[in-house]
Backbone as JSON Lines, residues from 0, in Angstrom:
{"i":0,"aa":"X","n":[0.85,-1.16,0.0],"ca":[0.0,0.0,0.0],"c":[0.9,1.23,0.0]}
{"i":1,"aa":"X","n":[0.7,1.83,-0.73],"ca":[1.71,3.42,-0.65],"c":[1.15,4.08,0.07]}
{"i":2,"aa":"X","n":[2.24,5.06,0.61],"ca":[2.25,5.28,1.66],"c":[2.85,7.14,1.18]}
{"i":3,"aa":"X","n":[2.48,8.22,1.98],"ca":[2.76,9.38,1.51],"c":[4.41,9.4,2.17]}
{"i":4,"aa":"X","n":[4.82,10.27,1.1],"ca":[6.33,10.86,1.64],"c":[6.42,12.07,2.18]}
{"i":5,"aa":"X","n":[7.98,12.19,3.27],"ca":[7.91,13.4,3.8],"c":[8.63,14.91,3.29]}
{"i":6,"aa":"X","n":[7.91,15.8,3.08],"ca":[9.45,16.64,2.29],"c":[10.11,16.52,3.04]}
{"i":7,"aa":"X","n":[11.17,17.49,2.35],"ca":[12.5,17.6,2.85],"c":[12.43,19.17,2.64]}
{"i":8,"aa":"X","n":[13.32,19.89,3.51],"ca":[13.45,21.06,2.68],"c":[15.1,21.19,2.58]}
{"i":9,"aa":"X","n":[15.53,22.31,1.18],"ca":[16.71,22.1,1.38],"c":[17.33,23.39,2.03]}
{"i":10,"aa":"X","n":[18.6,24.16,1.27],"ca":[19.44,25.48,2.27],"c":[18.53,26.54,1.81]}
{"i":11,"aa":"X","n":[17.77,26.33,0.53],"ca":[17.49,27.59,-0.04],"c":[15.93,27.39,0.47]}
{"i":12,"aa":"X","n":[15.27,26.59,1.37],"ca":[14.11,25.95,1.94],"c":[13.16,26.1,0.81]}
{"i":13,"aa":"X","n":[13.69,25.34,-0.17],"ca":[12.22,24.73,-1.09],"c":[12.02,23.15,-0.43]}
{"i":14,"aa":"X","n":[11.09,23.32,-0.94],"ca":[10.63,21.8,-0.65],"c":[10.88,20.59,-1.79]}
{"i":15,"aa":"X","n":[11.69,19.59,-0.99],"ca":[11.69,18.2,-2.27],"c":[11.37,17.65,-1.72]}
{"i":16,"aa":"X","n":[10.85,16.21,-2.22],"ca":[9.81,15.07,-2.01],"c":[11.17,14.08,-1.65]}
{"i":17,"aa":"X","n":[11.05,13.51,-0.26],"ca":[11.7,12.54,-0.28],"c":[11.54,11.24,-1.54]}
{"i":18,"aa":"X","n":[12.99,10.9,-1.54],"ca":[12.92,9.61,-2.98],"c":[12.64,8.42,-2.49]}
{"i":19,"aa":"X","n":[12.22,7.59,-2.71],"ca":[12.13,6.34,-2.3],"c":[12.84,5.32,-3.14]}
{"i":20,"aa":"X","n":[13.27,3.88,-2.48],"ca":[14.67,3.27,-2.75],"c":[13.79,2.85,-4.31]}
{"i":21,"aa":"X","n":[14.42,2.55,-5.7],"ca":[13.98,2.14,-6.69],"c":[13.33,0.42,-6.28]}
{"i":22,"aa":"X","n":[12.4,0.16,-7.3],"ca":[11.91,-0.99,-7.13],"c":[12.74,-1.9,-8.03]}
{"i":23,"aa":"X","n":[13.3,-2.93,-7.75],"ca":[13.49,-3.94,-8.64],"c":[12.87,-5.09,-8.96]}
{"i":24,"aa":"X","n":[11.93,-5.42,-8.56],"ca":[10.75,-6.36,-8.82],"c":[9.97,-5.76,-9.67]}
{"i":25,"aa":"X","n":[9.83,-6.24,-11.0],"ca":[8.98,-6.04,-11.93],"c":[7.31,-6.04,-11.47]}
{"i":26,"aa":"X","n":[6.93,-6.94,-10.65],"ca":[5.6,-7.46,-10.4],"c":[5.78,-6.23,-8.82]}
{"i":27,"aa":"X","n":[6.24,-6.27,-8.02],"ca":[5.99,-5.18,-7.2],"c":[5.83,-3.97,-7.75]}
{"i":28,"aa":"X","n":[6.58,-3.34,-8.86],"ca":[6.35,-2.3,-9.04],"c":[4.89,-1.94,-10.2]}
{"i":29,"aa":"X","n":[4.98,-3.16,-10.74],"ca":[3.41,-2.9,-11.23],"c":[1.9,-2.61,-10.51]}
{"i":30,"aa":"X","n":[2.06,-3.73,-9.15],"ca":[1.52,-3.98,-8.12],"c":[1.27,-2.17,-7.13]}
{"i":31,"aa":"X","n":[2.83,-1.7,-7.21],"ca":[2.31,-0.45,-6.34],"c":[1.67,0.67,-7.7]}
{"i":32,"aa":"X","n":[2.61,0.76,-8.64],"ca":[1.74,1.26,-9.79],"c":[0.46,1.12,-9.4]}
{"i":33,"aa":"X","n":[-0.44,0.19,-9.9],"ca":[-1.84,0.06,-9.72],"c":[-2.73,0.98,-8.87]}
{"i":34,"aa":"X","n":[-1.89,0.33,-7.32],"ca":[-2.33,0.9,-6.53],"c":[-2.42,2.56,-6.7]}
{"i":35,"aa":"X","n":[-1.24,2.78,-6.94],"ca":[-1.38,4.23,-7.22],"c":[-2.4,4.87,-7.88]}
{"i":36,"aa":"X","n":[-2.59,4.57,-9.52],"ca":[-3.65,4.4,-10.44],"c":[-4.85,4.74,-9.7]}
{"i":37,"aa":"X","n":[-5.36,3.42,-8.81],"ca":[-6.72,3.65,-8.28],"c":[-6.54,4.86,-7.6]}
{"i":38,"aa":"X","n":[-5.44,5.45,-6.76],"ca":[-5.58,6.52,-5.86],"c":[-5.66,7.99,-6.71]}
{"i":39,"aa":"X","n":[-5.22,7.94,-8.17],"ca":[-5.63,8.79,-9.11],"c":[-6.8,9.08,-9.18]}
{"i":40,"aa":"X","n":[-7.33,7.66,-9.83],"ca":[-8.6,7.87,-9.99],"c":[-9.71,8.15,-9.42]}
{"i":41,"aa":"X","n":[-9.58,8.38,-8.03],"ca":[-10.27,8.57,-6.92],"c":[-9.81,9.91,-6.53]}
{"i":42,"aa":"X","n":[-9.38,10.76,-7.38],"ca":[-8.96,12.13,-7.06],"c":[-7.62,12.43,-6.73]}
{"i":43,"aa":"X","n":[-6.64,11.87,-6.17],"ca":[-5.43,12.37,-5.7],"c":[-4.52,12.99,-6.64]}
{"i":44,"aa":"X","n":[-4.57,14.01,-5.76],"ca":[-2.72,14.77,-7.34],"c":[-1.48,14.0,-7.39]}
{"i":45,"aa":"X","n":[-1.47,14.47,-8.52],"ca":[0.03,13.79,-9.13],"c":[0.54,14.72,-7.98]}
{"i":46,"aa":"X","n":[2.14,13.66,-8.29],"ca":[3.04,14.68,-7.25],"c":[4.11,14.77,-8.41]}
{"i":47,"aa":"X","n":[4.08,14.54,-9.64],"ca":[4.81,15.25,-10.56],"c":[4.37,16.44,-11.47]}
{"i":48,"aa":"X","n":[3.34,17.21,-10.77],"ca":[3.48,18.7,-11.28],"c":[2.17,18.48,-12.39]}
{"i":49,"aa":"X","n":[1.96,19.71,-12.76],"ca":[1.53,19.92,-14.06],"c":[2.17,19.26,-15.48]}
{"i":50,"aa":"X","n":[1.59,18.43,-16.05],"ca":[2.39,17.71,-16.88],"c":[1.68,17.66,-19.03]}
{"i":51,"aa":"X","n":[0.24,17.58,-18.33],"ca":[-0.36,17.81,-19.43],"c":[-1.35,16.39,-19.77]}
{"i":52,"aa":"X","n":[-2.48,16.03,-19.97],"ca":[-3.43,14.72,-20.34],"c":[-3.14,13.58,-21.03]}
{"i":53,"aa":"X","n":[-2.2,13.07,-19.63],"ca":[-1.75,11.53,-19.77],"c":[-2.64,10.67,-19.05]}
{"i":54,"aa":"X","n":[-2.49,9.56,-19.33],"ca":[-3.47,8.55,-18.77],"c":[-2.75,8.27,-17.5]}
{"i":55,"aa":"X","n":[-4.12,8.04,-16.52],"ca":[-3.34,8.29,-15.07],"c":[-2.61,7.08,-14.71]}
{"i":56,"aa":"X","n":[-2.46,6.1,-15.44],"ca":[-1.86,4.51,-15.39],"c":[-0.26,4.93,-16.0]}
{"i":57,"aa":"X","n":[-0.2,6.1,-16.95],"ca":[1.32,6.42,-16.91],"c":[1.95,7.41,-15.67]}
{"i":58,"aa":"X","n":[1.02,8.18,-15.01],"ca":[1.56,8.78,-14.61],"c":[1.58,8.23,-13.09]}
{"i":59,"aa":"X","n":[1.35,7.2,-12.72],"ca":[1.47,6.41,-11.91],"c":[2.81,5.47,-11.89]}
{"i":60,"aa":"X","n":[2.97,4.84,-13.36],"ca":[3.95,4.52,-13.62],"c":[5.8,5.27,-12.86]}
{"i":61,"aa":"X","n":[5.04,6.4,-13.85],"ca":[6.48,7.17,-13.44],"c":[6.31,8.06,-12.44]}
{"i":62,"aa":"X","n":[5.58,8.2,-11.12],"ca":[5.68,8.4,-9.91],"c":[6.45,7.78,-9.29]}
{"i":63,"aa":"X","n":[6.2,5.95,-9.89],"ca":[6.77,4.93,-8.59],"c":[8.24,5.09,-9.6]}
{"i":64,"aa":"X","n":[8.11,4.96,-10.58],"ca":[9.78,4.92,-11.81],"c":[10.77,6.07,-10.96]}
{"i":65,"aa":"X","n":[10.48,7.36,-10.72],"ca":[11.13,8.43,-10.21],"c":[11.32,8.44,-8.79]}
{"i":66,"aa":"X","n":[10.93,7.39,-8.04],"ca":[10.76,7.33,-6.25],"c":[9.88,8.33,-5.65]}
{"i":67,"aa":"X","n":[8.83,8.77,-6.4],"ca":[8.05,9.41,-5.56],"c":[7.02,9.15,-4.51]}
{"i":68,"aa":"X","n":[6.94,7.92,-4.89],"ca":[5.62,6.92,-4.48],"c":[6.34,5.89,-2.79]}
{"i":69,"aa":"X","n":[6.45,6.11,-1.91],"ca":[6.65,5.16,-0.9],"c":[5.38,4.13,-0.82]}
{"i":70,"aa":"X","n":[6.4,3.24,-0.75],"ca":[5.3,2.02,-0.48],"c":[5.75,0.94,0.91]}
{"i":71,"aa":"X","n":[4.73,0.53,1.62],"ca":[5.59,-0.55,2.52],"c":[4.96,-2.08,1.9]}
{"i":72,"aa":"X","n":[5.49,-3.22,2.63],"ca":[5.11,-4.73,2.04],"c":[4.42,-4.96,3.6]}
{"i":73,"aa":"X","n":[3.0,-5.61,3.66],"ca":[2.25,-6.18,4.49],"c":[3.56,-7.36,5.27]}
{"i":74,"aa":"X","n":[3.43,-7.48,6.77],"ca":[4.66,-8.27,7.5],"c":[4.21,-9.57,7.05]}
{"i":75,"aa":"X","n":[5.23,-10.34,6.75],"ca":[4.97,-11.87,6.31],"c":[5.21,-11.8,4.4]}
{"i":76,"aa":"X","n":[5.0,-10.43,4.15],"ca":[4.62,-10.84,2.41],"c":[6.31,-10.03,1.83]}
{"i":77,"aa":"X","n":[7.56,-9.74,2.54],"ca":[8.65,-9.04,2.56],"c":[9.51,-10.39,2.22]}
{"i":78,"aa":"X","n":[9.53,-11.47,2.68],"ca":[10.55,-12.58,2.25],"c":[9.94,-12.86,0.99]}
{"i":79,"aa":"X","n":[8.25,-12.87,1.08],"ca":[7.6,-13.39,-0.52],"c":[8.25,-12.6,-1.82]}
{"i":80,"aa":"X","n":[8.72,-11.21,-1.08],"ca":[8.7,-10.26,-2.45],"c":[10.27,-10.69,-3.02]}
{"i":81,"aa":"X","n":[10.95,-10.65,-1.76],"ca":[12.43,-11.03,-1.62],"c":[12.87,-12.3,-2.93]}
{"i":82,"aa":"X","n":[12.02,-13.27,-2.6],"ca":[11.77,-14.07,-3.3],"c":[11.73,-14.66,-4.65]}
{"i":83,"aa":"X","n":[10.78,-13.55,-4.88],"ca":[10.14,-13.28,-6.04],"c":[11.37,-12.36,-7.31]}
{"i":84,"aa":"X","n":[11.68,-11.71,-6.38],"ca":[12.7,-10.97,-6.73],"c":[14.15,-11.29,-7.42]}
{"i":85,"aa":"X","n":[14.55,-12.28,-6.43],"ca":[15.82,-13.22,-7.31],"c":[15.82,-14.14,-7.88]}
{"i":86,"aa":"X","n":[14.13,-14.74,-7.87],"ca":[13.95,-15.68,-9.12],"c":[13.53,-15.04,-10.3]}
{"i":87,"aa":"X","n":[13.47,-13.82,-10.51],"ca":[13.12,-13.09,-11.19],"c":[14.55,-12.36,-11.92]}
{"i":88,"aa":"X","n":[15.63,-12.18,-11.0],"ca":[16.85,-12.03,-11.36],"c":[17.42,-13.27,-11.7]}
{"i":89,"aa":"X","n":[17.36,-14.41,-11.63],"ca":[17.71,-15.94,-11.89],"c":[17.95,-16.43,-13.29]}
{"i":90,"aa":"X","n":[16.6,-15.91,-13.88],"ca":[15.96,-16.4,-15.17],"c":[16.58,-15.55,-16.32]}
{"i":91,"aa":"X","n":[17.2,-16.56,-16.82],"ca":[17.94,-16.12,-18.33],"c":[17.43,-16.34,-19.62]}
């Protein structure tokens, strides 16, 4: 489930969006994608700005692509992803 991030501010005190660590699980990051998606579609702003009438399934995409998107893994489903992950790096 994603989860909101905290700014940051920097010397000149603008505000940046904390990054979040990149996903390397193909299927997790589709998975928080989605999630995101629905939270579009249910009204929430992009947190990449004014961009112009993309479909909210890309711009979900590249929320979680750019680390904007924090997400945590339900306890118990973190070894599953783990998992998933280097059999996924495995396969040639």
């Amino acid at each position: 489930m994603p989860m909101a991030t905290t700014p940051l501010t920097d010397k000149a005190g603008d505000e940046q969006p904390e990054r979040a660590a990149p996903i390397t699980s193909r299927f997790l990051f589709v998975d928080v994608a989605a999630q995101r998606a629905k939270q579009l579609r249910r009204g929430a702003l992009s947190r990449l700005g004014p961009g112009g009438p993309h479909k909210l399934e890309r711009v979900a995409m590249e929320e979680v692509r750019t680390g904007l998107i924090e997400y945590s893994l339900p306890p118990g489903l973190e070894s599953a992803a783990v998992r998933a992950e280097y059999q996924d790096r495995t396969r040639t």
